[in-house]
SEVOPA-991159 format. One record per residue (C-alpha): y, x, z; residue in one letter. Coordinates in pm, whole numbers. Layout:
N
      py      px      pz  residu
       Y       X       Z       A
...
This chain:
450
      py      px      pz  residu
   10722  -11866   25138       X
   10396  -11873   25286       X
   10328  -11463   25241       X
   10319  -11263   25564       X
   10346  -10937   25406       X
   10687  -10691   25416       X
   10808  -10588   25064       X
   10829  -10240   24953       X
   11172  -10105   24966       X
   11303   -9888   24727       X
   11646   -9689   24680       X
   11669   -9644   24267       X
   11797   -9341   24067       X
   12136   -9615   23992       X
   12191   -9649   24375       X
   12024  -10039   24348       X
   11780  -10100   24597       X
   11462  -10263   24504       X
   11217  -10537   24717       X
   10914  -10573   24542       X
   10593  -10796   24698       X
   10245  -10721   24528       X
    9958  -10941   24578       X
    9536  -10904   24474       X
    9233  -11091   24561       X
    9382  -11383   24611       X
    9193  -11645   24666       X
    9232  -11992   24517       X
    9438  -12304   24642       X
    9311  -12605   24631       X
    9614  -12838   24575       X
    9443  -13165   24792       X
    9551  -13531   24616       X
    9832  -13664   24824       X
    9922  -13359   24932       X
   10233  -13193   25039       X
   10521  -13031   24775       X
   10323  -12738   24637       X
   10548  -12513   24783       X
   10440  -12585   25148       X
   10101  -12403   25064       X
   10146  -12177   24727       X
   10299  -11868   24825       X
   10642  -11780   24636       X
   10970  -11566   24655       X
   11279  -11709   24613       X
   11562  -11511   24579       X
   11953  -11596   24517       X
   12287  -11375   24446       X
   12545  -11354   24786       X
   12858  -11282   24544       X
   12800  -11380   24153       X
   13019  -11384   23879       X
   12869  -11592   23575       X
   13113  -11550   23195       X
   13437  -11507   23357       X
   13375  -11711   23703       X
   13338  -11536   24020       X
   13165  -11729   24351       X
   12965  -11709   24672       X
   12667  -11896   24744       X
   12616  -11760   25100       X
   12654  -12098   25194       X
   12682  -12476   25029       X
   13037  -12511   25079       X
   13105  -12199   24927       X
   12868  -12265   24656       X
   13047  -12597   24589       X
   13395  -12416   24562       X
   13247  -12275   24275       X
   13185  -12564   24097       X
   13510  -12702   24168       X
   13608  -12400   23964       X
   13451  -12464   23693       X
   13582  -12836   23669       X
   13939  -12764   23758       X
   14175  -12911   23488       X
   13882  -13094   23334       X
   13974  -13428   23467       X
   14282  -13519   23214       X
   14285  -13809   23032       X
   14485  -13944   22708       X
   14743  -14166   22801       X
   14569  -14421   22599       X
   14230  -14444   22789       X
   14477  -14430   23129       X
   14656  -14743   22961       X
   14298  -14907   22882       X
   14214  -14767   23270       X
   14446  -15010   23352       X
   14397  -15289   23145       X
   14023  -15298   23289       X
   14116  -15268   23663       X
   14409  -15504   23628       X
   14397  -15763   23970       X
   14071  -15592   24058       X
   14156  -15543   24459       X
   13832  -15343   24615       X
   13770  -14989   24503       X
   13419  -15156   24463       X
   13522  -15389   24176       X
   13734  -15121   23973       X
   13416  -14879   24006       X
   13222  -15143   23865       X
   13402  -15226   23569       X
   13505  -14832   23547       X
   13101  -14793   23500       X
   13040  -15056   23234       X
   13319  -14917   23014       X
   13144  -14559   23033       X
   12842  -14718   22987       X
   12950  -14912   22650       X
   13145  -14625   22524       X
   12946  -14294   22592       X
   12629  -14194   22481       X
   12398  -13872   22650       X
   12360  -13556   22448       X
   12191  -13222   22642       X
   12358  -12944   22665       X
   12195  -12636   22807       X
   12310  -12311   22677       X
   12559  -12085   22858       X
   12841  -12170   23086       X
   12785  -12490   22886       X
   12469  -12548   23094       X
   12671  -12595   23415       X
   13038  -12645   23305       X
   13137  -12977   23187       X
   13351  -13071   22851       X
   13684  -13191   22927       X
   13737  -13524   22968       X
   13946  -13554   22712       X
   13673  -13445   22490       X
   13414  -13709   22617       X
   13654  -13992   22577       X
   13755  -13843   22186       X
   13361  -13788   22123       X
   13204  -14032   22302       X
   12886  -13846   22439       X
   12827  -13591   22693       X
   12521  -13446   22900       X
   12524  -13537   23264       X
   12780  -13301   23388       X
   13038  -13417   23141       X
   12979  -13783   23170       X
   12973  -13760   23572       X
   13305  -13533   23528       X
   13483  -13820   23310       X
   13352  -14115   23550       X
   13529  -13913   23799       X
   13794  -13922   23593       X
   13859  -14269   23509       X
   13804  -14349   23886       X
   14081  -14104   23998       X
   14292  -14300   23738       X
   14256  -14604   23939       X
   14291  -14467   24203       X
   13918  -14496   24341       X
   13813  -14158   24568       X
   13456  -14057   24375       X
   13292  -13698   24395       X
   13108  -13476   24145       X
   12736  -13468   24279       X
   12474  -13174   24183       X
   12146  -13324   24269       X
   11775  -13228   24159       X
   11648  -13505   23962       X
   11343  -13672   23906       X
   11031  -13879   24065       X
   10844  -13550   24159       X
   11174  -13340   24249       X
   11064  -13107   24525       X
   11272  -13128   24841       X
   11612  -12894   24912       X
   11550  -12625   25110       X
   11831  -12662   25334       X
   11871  -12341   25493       X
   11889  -12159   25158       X
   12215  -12193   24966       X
   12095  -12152   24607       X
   12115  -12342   24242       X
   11821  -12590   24325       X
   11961  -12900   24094       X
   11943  -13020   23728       X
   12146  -13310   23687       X
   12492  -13446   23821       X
   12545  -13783   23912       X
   12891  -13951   24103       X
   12920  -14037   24449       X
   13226  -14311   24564       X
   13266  -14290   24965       X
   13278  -14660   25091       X
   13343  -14793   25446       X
   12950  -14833   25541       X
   12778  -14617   25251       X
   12824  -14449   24957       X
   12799  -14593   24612       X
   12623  -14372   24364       X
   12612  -14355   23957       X
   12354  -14247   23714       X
   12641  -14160   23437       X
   12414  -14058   23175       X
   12225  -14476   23127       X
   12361  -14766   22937       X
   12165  -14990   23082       X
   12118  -14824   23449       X
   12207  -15114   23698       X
   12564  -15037   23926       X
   12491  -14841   24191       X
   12119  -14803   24167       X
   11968  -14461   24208       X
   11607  -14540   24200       X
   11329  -14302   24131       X
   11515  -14064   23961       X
   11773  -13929   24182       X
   11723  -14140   24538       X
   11583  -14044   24880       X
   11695  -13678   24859       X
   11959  -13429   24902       X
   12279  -13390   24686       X
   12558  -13118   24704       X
   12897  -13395   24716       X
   13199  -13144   24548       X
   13458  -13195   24774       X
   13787  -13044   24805       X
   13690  -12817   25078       X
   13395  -12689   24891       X
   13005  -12835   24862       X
   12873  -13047   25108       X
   12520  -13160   25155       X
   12432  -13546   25209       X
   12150  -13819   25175       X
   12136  -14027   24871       X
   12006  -14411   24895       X
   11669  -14456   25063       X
   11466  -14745   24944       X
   11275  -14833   25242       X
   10879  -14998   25167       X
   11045  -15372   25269       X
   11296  -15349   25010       X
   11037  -15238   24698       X
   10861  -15592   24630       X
   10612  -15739   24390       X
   10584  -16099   24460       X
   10386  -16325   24241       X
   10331  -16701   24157       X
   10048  -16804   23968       X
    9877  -17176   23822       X
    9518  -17128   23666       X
    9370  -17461   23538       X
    9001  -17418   23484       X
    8755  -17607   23246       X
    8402  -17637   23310       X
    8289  -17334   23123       X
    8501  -17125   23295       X
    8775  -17088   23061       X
    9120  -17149   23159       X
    9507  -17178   23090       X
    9729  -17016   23372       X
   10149  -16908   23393       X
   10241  -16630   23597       X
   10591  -16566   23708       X
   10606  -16228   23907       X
   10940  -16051   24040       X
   11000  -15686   24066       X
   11216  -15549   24289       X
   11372  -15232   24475       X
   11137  -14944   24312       X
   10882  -15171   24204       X
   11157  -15250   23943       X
   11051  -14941   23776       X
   10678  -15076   23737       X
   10533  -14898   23438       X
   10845  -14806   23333       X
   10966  -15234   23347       X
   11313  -15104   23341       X
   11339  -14945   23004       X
   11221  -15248   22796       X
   11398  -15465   23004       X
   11690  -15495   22712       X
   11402  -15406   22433       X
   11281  -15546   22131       X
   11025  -15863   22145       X
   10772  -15556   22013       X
   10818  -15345   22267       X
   10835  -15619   22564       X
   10497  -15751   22461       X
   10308  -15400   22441       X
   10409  -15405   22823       X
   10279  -15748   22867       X
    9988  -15700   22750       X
    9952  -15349   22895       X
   10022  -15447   23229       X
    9830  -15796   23293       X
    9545  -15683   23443       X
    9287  -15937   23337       X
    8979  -15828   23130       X
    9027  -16103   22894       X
    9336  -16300   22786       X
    9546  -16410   22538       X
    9909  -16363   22572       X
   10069  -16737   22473       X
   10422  -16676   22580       X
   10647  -16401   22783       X
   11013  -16351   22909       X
   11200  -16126   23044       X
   11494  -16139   23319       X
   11720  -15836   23412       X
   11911  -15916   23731       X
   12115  -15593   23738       X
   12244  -15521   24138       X
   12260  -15217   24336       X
   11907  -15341   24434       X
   11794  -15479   24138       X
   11551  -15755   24011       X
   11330  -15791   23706       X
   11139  -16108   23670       X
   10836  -16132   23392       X
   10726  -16492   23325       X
   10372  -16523   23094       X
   10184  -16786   23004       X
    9805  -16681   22963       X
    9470  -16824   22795       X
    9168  -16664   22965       X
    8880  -16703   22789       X
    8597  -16643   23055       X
    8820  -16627   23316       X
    8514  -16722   23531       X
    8102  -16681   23553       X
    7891  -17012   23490       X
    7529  -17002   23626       X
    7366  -17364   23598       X
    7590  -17553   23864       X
    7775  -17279   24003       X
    8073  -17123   23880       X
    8172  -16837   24050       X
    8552  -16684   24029       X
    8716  -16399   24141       X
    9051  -16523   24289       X
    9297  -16203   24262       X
    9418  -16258   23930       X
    9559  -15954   23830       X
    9640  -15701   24164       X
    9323  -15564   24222       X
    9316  -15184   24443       X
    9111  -15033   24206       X
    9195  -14623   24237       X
    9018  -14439   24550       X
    9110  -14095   24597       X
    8842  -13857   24654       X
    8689  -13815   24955       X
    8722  -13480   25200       X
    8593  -13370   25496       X
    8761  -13037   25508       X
    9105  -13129   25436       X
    9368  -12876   25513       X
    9706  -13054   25407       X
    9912  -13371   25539       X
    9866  -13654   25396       X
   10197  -13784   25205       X
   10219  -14125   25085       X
   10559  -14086   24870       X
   10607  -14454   24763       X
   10613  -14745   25030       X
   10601  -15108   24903       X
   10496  -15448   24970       X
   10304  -15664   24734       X
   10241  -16087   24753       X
   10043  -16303   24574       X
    9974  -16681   24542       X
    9726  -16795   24295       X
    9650  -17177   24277       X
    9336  -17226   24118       X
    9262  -17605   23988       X
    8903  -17658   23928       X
    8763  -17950   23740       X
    8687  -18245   23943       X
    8320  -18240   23949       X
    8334  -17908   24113       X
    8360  -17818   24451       X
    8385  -17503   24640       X
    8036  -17437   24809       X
    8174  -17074   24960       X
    8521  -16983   25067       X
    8525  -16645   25205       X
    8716  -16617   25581       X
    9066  -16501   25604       X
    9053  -16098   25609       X
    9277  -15901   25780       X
    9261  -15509   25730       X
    9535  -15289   25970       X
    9615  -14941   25973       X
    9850  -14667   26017       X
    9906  -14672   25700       X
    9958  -15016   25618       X
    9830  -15386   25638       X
    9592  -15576   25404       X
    9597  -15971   25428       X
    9366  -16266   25229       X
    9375  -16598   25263       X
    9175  -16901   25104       X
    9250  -17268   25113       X
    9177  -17597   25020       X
    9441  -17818   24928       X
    9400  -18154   24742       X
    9098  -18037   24538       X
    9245  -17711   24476       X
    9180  -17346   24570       X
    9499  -17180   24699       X
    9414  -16746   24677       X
    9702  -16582   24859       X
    9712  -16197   24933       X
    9979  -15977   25099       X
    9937  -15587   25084       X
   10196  -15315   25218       X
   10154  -14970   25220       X
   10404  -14735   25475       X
   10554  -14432   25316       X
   10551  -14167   25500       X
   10358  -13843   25629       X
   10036  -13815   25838       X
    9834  -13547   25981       X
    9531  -13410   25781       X
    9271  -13525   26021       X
    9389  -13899   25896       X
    9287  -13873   25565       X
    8897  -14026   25576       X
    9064  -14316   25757       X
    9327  -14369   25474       X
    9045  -14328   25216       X
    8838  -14575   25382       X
    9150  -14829   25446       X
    9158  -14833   25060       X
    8793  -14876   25038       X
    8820  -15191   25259       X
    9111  -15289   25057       X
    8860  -15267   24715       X
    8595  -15481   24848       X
    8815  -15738   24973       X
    9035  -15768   24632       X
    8640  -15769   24459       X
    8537  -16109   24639       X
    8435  -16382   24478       X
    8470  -16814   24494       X
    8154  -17038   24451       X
    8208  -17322   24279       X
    7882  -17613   24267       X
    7908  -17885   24027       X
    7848  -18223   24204       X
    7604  -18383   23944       X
């Protein structure tokens, strides 16, 4: 990848025959912020076995169907259960009709009975235990908890699929045309009339049939009976990932005030700063969040909750209720206020006039906001900034400011468009978040009537 040179070839003494690249004076690569998988500009060799045999087992990975005969290989006869957990298989699907249903309440019983252990070493690092040994031990890594889902679902008679997939937010991309062991973790797939359903085996708490950060948007090699087969996993398109929040600030005349915030998380935004693992945590480790994660200068944290709405697309929902000490400026009869509570665009990217790469926005999403400020009575607003509008390619920025019975309504909608844009775009995109910057930075006048 990205080297124009031919390799040496070499006949050896043993009859093997040796490539060999060899490289000097190279000079550095500056890996640009929002920037392309490295690979796209680093150069690299790659290289992958035809015919392989690894401790015993003997496979092709010319291409991905061949290469996912192999790991049917190494799961055949792995898929027994005890006749007990069959029994208990059908106790829990009992007048469940939809393959849907069953594969729900399939996944909650793995996910209150198993546990995830890693296991690395060997044949061990791509062969899964038994599932007779899961359901006897209760923990696996991902392989072996994937392999007894699949399991328990063939018991019930639910069609599911082993799935080798290459995990992680920052996973770099398949390359398609070049059958070869690009994956660390498993997961299961479950073919359905209009999409696939897909299951993160190795979570107790992992809402059914969401994917998330972790394994969605990308490639996975399904294990099919007529060998590997390459498909898409769920895309969570920038409409779906929402941050929508509803705020009440009640000002005194210093400028201190009391305020609740309700704000709802959803699609990938339910991963916020990691939102979804304290979702079922301690009080301790709930507030740490809270307080990390209300971005006010100065509050005190009164009261928090926290909702989990588990669904394929999911839904956490934080409720707070804030004292702000100095929540606005007081300068002899004005009080001035800065109305975006706590979504400020505060991160600019640098700025370059040479850039060489794309620009890649990875993460799509669409933010809303409505604050209602009530200011004391004697006070009345003596500037409200104009409605602002900011478009782009890569996204739209809007603010609004009203008056309604004596109070300041402060509502702002932001969405950004994943996606990928040429190099010569990049000033503009720096500059749409500049705009965005100022506008979140604007401030209310306030004069007191006496």
């Amino acid at each position: 990848m990205n080297i124009d040179q031919e390799p040496v070839k070499e006949t050896l003494k043993d009859g093997s025959k040796s490539w060999s690249w060899s490289v000097e004076n190279l000079e550095p690569i500056k890996v640009e912020p929002y920037g392309p998988d490295a690979r796209e500009v680093l150069p690299g060799i790659m290289a992958a076995p035809k015919d392989f045999q690894y401790e015993g087992y003997r496979g092709n990975m010319s291409t991905w169907k061949e290469y996912g005969r192999w790991f049917a290989l190494l799961n055949k006869g792995r898929d027994v259960l005890p006749e007990a957990t069959k029994a208990k298989v059908a106790e829990i699907t009992a007048g469940l009709r939809s393959d849907r249903e069953k594969a729900e309440a399939l996944y909650h019983f793995l996910q209150s009975k198993t546990r995830y252990v890693n296991i690395k070493l060997g044949i061990g690092g791509l062969q899964p235990f038994p599932a007779e040994v899961v359901d006897k031990n209760g923990y696996g890594d991902c392989k072996a908890l994937s392999n007894y889902m699949v399991a328990l679902l063939k018991e019930a008679g639910v069609k599911s699929y082993y799935a080798i997939i290459m995990a992680g937010d920052d996973a770099p991309p398949v390359i398609e045309d070049f059958p070869s062991h690009q994956a660390n973790h498993v997961i299961v797939a479950i073919p359905q009339a209009k999409d696939t359903l897909w299951l993160e085996c190795t979570s107790q708490t992992n809402p059914f049939g969401y994917q998330g950060k972790f394994t969605g948007d990308r490639k996975a090699l399904l294990v099919t009976e007529d060998g590997g087969k390459l498909v898409n996993t769920i895309r969570y398109p920038d409409s779906l990932n929402r941050q929508e929040r509803k705020a009440e600030v009640y000002l005194d005349i210093a400028g201190n005030g009391k305020g609740t915030v309700k704000t709802w998380y959803s699609g990938l935004q339910y991963e916020n700063g990691g939102l979804h693992w304290i979702l079922n945590d301690q009080f301790d480790a709930q507030k740490k969040w809270a307080l990390r994660h209300t971005g006010i200068p100065s509050f005190n944290l009164d009261r928090f909750s926290f909702e989990n709405r588990k669904a394929k697309l999911p839904e956490a929902v934080v409720s707070l209720e804030l004292t702000l000490n100095r929540m606005a400026s007081v300068s002899g009869k004005r009080l001035f206020l800065s109305p975006n509570l706590m979504n400020r665009l505060s991160f600019l990217p640098e700025e370059s006039q040479q850039r060489k790469t794309d620009l890649q926005i990875d993460f799509g999403y669409v933010d809303i906001d409505s604050i209602v400020y009530h200011v004391p009575e004697n006070l009345y607003p003596e500037f409200l900034p104009e409605p602002i509008l900011i478009s782009s390619p890569f996204g739209e920025y809007q603010a609004n400011f009203v008056i309604d019975q004596g109070s300041v309504v402060y509502i702002r909608k932001m969405s950004l468009r994943e996606g990928r844009y040429p190099a010569s775009q990049y000033s503009a995109y720096v500059d749409f978040r500049k705009a965005i910057t100022k506008a979140d930075n604007l401030k209310l006048v306030c004069l007191s009537k006496t």
